[in-house]
KEMAR-570434 format. One record per residue: x, y, z of N, C-alpha, C in turn; residue in one letter. Coordinates in steps of 0.2 Angstrom, whole numbers, plus 2048, in hexadecimal, padded with zeros to 3 digits. Layout:
BEGIN
XYZXYZXYZA ...
This chain:
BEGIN
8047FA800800800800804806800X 80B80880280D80A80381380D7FDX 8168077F981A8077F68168037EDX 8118047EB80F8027E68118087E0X 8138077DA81380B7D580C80D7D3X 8088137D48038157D180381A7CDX 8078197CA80A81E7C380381E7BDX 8048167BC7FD8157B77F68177BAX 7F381A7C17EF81B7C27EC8207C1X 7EA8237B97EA8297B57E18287B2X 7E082E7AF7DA82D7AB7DF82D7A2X 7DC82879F7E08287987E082C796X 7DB8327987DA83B7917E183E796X 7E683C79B7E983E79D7F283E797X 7EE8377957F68357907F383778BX 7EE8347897ED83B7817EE840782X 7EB8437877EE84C7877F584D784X 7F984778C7FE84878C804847785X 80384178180584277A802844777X 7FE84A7747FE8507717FF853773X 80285577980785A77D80B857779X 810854779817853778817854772X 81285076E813852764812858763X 81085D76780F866763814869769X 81B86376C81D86976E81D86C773X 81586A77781487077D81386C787X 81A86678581786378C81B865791X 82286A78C82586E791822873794X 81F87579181A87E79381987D79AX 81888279F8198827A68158857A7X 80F8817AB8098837AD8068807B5X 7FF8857B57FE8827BE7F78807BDX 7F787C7C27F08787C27EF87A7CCX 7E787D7CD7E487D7D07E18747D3X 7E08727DA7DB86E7DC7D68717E0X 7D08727DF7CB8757E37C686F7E4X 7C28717E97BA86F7E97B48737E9X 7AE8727E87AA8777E87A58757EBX 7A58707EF79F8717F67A386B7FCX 7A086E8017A286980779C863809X 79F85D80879A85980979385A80EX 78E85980E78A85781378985F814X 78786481178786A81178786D817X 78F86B81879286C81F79687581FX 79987482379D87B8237A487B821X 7A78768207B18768207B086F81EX 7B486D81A7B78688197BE86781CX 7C286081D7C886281E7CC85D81AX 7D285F8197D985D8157DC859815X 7DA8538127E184C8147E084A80FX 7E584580D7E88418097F0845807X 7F384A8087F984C8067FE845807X 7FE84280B80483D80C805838806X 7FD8388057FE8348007FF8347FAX 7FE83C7F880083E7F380783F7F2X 80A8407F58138427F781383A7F4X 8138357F581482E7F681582E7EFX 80D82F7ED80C82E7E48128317E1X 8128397E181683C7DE81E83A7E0X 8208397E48268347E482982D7E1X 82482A7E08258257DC8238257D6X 82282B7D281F82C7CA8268287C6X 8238247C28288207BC8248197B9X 82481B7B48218157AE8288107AEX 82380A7B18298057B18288017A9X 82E7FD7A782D7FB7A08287F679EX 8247F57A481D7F07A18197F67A1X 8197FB7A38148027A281380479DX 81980579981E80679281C80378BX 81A7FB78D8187F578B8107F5788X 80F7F678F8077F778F8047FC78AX 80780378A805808789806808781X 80B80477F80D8047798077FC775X 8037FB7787FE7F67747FA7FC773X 7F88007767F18047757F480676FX 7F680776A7F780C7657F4810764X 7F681376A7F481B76C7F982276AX 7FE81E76D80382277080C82376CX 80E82776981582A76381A826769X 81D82476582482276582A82876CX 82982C76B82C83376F829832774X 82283377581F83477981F82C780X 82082977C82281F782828820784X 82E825781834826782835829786X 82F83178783183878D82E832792X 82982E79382582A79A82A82679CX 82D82179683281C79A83982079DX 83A82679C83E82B7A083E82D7A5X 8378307A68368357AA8358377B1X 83783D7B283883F7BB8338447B9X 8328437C082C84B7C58308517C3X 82C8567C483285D7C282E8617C5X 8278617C88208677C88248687D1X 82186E7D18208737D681886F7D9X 81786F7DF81586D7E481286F7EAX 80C8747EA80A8767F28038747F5X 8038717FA7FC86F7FC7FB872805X 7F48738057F087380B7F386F80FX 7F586F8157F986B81B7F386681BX 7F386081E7EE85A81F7ED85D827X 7E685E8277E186082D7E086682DX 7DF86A8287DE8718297D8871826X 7D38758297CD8768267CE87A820X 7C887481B7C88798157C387A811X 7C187F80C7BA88380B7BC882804X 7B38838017B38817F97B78887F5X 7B88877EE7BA8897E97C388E7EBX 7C788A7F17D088D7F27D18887F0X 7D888A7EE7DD8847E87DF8817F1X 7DF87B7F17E18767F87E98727F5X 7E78737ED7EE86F7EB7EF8737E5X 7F78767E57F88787DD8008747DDX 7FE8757D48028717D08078777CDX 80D8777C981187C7C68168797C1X 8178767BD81D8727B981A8717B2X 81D86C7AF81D86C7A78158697A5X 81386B7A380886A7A080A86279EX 80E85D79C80B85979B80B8547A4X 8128557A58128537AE80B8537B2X 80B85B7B380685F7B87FE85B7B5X 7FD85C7AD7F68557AE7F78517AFX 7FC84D7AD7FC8467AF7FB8447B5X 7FB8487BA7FC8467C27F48467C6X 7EF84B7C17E884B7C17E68467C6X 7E58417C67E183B7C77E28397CDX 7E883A7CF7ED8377D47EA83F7D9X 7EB8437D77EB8487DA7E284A7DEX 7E08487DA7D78487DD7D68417E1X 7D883C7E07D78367E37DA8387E9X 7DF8397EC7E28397F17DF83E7F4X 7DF8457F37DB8497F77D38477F9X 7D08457F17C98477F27C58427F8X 7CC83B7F97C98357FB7C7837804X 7CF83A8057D083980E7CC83E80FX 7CD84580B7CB84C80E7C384880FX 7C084780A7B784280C7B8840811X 7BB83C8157BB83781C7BA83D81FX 7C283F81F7C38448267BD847828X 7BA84B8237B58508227AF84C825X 7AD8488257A78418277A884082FX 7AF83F82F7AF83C8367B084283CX 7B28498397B284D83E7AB85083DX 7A784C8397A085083A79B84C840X 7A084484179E8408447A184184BX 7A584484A7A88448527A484C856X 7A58508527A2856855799855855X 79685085479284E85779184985CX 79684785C79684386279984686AX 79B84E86979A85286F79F84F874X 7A584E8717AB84E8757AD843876X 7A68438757A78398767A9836874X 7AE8328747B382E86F7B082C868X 7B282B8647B182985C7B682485BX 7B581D85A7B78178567B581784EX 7BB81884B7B88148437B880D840X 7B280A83F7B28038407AF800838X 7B18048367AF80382D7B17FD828X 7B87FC82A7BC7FA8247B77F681FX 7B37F18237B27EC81F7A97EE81CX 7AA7F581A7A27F78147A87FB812X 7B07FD8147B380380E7B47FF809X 7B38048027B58037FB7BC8007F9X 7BE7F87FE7C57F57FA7C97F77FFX 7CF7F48007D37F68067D67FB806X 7D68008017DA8098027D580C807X 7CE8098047CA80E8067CA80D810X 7CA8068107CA8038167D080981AX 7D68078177DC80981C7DD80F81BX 7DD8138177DF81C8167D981E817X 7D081B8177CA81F81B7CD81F824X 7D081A8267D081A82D7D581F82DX 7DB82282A7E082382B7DC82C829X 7D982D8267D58338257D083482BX 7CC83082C7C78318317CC832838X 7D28308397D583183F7D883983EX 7D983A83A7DA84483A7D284783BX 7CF8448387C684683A7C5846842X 7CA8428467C784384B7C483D84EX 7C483784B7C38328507C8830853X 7C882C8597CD82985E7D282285BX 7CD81C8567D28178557CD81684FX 7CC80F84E7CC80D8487CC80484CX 7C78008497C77F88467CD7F6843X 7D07FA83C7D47F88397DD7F783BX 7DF7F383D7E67F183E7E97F3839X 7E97F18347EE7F182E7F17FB82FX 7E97FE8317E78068307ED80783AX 7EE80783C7F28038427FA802841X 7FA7FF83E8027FC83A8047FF835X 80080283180580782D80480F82EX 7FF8118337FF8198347FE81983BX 7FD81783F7FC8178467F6819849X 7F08198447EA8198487E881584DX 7EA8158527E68128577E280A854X 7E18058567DE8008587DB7FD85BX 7D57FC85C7D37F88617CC7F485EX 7CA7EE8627C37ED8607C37E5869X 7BD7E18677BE7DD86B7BB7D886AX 7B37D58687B07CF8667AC7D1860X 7AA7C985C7A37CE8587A07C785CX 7997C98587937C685B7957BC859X 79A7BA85679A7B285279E7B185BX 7A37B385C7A67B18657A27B0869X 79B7B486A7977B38707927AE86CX 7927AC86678C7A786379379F864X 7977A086179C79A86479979586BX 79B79986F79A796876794792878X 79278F87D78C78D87E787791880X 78979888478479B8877897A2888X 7847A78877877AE88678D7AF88CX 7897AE8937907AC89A7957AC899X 7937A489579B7A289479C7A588DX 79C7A78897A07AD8877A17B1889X 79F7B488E7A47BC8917A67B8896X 7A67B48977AB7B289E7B27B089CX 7B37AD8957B77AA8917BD7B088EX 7B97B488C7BC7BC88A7BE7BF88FX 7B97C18977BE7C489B7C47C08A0X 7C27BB89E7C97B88A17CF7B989DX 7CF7B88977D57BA8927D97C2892X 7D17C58927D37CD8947D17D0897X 7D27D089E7CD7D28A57D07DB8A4X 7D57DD8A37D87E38A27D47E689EX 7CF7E38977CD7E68917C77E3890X 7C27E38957BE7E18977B97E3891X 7B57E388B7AE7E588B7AD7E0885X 7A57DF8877A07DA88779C7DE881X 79A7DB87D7937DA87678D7D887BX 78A7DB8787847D987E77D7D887AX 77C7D98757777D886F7767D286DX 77A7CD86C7787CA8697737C4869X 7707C487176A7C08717647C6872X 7647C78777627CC87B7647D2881X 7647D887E76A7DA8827667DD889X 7607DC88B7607DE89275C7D8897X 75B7D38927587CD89475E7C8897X 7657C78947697C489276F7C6892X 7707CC88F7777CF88D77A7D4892X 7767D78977797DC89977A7D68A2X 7777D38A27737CE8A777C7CA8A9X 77B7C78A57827C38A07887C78A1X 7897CA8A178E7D089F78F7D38A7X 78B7D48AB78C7D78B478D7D28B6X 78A7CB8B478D7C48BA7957C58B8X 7967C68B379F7C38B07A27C78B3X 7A17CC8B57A47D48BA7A57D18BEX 7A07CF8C079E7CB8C87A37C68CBX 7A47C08C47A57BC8C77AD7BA8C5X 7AE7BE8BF7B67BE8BC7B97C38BDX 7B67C98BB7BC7D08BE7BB7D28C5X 7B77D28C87B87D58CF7BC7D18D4X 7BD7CA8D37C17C68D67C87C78D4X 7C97CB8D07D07CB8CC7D07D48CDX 7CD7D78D17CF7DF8D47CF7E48CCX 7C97E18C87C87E48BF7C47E78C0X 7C37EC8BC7BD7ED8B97BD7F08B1X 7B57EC8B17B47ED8AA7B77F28A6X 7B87F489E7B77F989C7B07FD898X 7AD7F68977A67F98937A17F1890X 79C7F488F7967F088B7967F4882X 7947EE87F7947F387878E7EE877X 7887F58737817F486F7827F3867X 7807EE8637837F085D77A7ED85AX 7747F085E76E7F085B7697F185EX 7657F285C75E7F386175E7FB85FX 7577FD86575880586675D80786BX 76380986876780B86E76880F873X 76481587076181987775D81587BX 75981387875481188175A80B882X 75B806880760800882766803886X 76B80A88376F80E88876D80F88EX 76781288E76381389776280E899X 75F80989875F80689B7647FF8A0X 7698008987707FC89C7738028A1X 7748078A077780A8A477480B8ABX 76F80B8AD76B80A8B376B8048B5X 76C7FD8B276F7F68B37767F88B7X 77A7FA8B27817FA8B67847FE8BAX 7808038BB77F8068C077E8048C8X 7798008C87747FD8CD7797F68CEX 77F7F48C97827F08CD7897F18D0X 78A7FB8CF7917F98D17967FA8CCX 7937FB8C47987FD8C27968048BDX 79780A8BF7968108BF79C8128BAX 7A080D8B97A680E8B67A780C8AFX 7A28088AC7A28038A87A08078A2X 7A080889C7A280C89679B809892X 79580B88F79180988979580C884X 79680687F79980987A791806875X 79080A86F78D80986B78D809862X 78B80486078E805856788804854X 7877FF84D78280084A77E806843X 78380584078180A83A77E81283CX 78481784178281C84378682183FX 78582784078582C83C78683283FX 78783983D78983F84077E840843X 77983E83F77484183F77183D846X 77283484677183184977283484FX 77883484F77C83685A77B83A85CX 77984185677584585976F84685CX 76984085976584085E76583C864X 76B83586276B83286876C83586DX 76E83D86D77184087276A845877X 76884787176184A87275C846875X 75B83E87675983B87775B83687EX 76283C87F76483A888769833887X 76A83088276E82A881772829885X 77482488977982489077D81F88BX 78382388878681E88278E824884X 79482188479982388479E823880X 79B81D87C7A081F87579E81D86EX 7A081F86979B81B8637A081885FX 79F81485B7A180E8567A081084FX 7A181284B79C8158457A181383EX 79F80F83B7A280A83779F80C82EX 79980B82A79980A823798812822X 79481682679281D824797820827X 79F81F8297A48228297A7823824X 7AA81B8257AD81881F7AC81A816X 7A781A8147A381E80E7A282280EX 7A182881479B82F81279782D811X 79282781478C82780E78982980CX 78882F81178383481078383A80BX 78A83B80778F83E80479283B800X 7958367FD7998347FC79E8377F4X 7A083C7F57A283E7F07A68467F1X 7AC8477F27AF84D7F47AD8517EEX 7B08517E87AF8557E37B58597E3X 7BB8597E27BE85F7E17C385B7DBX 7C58617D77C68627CF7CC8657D0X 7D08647CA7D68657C87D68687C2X 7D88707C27D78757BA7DE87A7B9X 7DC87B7B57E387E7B27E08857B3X 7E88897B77E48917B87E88967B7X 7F08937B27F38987AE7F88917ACX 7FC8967A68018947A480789A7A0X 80C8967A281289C7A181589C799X 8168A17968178A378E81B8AA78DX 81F8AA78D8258AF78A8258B278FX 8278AE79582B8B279B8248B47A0X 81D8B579D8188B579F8138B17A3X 8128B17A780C8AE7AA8048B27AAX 8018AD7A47FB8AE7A27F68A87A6X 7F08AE7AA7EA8AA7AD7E58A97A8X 7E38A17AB7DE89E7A57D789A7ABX 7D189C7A67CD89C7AD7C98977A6X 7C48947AB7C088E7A87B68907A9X 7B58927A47AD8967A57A68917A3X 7A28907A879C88D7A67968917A9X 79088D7A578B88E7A578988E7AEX 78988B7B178A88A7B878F88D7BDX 78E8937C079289A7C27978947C9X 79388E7CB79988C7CE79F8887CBX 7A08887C67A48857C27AA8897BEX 7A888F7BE7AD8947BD7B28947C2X 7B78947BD7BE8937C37C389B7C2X 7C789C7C77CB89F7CA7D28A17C7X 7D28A37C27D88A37BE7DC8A77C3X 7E38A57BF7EA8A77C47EF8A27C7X 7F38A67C97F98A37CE7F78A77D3X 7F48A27D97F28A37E07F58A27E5X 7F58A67EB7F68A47F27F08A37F4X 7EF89F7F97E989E8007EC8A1806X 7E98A68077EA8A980F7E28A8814X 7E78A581B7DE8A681E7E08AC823X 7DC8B08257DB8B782A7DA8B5830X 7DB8B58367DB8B483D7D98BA841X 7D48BA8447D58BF8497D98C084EX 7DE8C584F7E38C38567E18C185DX 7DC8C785D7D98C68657D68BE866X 7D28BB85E7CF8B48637D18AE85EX 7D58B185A7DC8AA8567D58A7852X 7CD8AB8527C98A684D7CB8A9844X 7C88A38427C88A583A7C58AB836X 7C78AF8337C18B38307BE8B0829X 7C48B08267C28B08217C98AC81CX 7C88A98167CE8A98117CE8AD80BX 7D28AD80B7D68B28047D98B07FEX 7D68B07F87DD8AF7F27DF8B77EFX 7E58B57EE7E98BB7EB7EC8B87E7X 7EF8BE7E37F48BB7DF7FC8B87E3X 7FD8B67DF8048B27E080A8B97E4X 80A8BE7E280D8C37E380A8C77E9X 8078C77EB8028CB7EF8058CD7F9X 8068D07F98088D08008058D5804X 8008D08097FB8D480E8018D8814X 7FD8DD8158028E281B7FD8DF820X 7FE8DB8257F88DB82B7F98E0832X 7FC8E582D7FC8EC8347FA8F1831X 7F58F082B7F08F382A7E98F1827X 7E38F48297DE8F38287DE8EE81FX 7D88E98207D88E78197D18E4818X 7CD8E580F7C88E58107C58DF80BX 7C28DA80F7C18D680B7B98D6808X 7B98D38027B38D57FE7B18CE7FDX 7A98CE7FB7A68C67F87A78C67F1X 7AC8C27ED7AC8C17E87A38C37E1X 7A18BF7E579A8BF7DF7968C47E2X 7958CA7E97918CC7EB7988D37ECX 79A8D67E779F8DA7EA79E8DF7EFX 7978E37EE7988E97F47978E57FBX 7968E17FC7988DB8027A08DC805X 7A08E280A7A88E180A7A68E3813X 7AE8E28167AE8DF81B7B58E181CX 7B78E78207BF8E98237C28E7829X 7C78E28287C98E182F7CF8E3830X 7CF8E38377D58E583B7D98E0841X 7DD8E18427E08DD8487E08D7846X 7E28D38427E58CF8407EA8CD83FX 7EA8C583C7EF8C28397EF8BD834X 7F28BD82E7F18B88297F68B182AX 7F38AB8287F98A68247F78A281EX 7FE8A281B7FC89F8167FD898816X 7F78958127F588E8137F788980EX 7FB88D80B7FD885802806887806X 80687E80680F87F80981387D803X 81787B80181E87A7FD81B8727FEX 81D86E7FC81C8677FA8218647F8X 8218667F08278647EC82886B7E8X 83186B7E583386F7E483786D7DEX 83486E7D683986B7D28398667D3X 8348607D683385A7D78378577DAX 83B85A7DF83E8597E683885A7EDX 8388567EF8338567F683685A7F9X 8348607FD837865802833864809X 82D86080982985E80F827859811X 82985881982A85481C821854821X 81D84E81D81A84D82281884D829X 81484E82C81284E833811846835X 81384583C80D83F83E80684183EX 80683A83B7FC83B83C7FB83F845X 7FC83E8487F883D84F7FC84584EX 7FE84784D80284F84C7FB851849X 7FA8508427F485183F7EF854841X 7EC84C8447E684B8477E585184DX 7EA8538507EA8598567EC85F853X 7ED86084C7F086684B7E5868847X 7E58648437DD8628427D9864848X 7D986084D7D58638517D486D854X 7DD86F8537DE8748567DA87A850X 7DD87784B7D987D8447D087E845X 7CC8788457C58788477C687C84AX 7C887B8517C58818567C688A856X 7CA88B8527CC89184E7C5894849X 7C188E8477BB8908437B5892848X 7B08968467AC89A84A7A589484BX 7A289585379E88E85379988D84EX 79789384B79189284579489083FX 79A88F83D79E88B83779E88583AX 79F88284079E87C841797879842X 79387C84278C87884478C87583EX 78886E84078686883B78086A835X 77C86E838776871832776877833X 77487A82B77688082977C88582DX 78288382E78688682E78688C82CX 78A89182E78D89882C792897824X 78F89A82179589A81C79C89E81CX 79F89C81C7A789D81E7AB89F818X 7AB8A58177AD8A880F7B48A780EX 7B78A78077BC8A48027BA8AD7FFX 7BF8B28007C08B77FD7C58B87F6X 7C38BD7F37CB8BF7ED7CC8C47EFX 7D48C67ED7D78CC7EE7D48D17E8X 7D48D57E97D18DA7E47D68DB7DBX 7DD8D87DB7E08D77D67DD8D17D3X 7DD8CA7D87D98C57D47D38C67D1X 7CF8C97D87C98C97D37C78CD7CEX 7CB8D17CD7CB8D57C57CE8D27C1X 7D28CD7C27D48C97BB7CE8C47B9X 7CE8C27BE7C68BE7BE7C18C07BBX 7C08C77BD7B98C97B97BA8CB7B2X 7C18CE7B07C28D07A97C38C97A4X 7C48C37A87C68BD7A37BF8BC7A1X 7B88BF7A57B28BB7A67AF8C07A0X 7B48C57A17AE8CB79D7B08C7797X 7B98C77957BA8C578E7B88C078BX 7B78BA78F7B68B578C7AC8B478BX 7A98B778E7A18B779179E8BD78BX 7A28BE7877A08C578479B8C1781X 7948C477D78F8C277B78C8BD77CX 78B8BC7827888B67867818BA78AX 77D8B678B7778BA7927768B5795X 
């Protein structure tokens, strides 16, 4: 997973392109490619930022190996020259990306590209995949945990994710999202997501009788004590079963439990009702854990509904976004260099969110000093440098007398160096660096950007140079249109 060649992982209009690039000439031309998106899943407030590591990975190992070579030359597609520059070739593009766990909002470049146009397409495919896969979990699972109101979050998906990438790099995203561990070991051993899990319902169907399953369990693991408790009957049976084994295994051995887990039924009323069971024996200490096909929408009422539930399990509608499943962010070309010049090229449709951003860009976000929250983000041009010791006036692109003068701030900028001339310059965080540098950015957003429905919208501004390139290329190209 780690070390695979995914060179060939392209769309094929990426090699035609790319050999008619090379036969007219033009695949040295030195051009920037924008990656944006243009909505936040689940018509949420913020999205957030992951998969960079594994695009570093990609772009590190770029090279057509000779069965590549081989392959590509059955299609009879593809010039002589052009199997020649592939079976050669090295990275060369410039490289800047969004840090993994920064909150990030529709239509700011989150990945730009800069190097020779046949390269910078080529990498299209690879470039959306990765981003578009993790930033979806993250995004999912921190919508999962900030409804779960501080209570631990397990991701317990792998086995409904789309194939094992999805399995291992969903956990590995959902844990910068904010949940605590993950099912997944392999997701464990190779990124250090936490681990953990403890029976399923076939261990307590094995045995003769539910007892001797949890008595059998907690002997092996009296330290890691918790019982499934559904599988016949959980208040008949299951939790009944489950207090003797306390009773009768750990308490002689100076234990106690860590928890019961519900994996069906109504689990609010079932939560009340065990936890008033466990209570009234003595163990006030003992953890309901709860799963079962739950959700950001589900835990919210279970919460509303008084659920005596301590931590949740949340497993297919993590692991997919069901409820969303689709990031959406695009890859466009938004200038290219010519006789020493860098010329902005913008992409115009009939549909006003589809219109893209011409230029070479910076992302800055705004800060208030006094309370470190977000204000707002900014694109500028590539040259543009904000003074923040004096007033600045940020305007709504599409709504321009919409303006709004701050003071007492401070900016940063959010696209970091990556690769440089196809040299890596950036060195990775650990995940668990991430995941807390992730939580620390949230909290910098304002609570009505965070609410789950109808959020606050959180503006993505242009510098007043941008947006006059913007509007002139719209005029030129838009002339005689209604």
């Amino acid at each position: 997973m780690l070390s695979r060649n995914l060179t060939m992982l392209t769309d094929f209009y990426e090699l035609t392109m790319g050999n008619g690039y090379f036969e007219e000439g033009l695949h040295e031309q030195v051009v920037y490619f924008d990656m944006f998106f243009r909505s936040v899943p689940d018509k949420g407030g913020f999205a957030i930022m992951a998969g960079v590591e594994q695009l570093i990975q990609y772009l590190e190992n770029l090279k057509f190996t000779k069965k590549d070579i081989e392959f590509l030359q059955k299609k009879e597609t593809f010039s002589d020259g052009f199997l020649d520059y592939l079976a050669n070739f090295r990275f060369a593009c410039d490289v800047w990306a969004v840090p993994e766990g920064t909150p990030i909002f529709p239509n700011e470049p989150i990945v730009k590209v800069k190097g020779p146009l046949l390269q910078a397409q080529m990498i299209e495919t690879m470039v959306l995949l990765a981003i578009n896969h993790q930033s979806l979990i993250a995004t999912k699972a921190n919508r999962i945990v900030r409804a779960a109101q501080g209570k631990p979050v397990i991701e317990f998906g792998s086995r409904r994710a789309q194939g094992p990438d999805g399995a291992v790099l969903g956990a590995r995203a959902a844990y910068i999202g904010g949940v605590v561990g993950t099912a997944c070991v392999l997701a464990d051993q190779l990124y250090g997501v936490p681990s953990s899990g403890t029976m399923a319902h076939s261990w307590v169907q094995l045995f003769p009788s539910e007892y001797e399953a949890f008595r059998v369990y907690a002997k092996h693991y009296p330290d890691k004590c918790l019982l499934l408790i559904d599988t016949y009957h959980v208040l008949k049976s299951g939790i009944e079963n489950a207090i003797k084994v306390f009773d009768d295994v750990l308490k002689p051995l100076g234990k106690r439990p860590v928890g019961i887990r519900i994996d069906s039924g109504d689990v609010a009323y079932l939560s009340k009702k065990v936890r008033a069971r466990l209570d009234e024996a003595g163990y006030e200490d003992c953890k309901i854990f709860v799963s079962n096909s739950l959700d950001e929408n589900i835990i919210s009422d279970l919460a509303i509904q008084g659920a005596k539930i301590d931590a949740y399990g949340v497993g297919e509608r993590l692991i997919t976004s069901k409820s969303d499943p689709v990031f959406g962010g695009v890859y466009k070309l938004v200038a290219v260099e010519s006789e020493g010049k860098v010329i902005p090229k913008i992409k115009i449709s009939a549909n006003v969110e589809k219109i893209t951003t011409p230029g070479v860009k910076k992302l800055v976000r705004f800060y208030r000093k006094e309370s470190g929250k977000a204000i707002a983000d900014l694109l500028t041009l590539e040259g543009e440098i904000i003074d923040t010791s004096k007033p600045y006036s940020l305007f709504n692109p599409y709504y321009t007398w919409k303006r709004v003068t701050v003071e007492n701030y401070e900016v940063r900028d959010l696209l970091v160096p990556i690769f440089v001339k196809g040299k890596r310059v950036y060195e990775s965080p650990k995940l668990a660096d991430i995941r807390a540098y992730c939580m620390e950015e949230i909290e910098k957003l304002w609570d009505e950007v965070r609410r789950l429905e109808n959020p606050h919208r959180y503006f993505v501004d242009l510098s007043e140079d941008l947006w006059q390139i913007k509007h002139t290329l719209l005029e030129e190209y838009s002339e005689g249109d209604y």
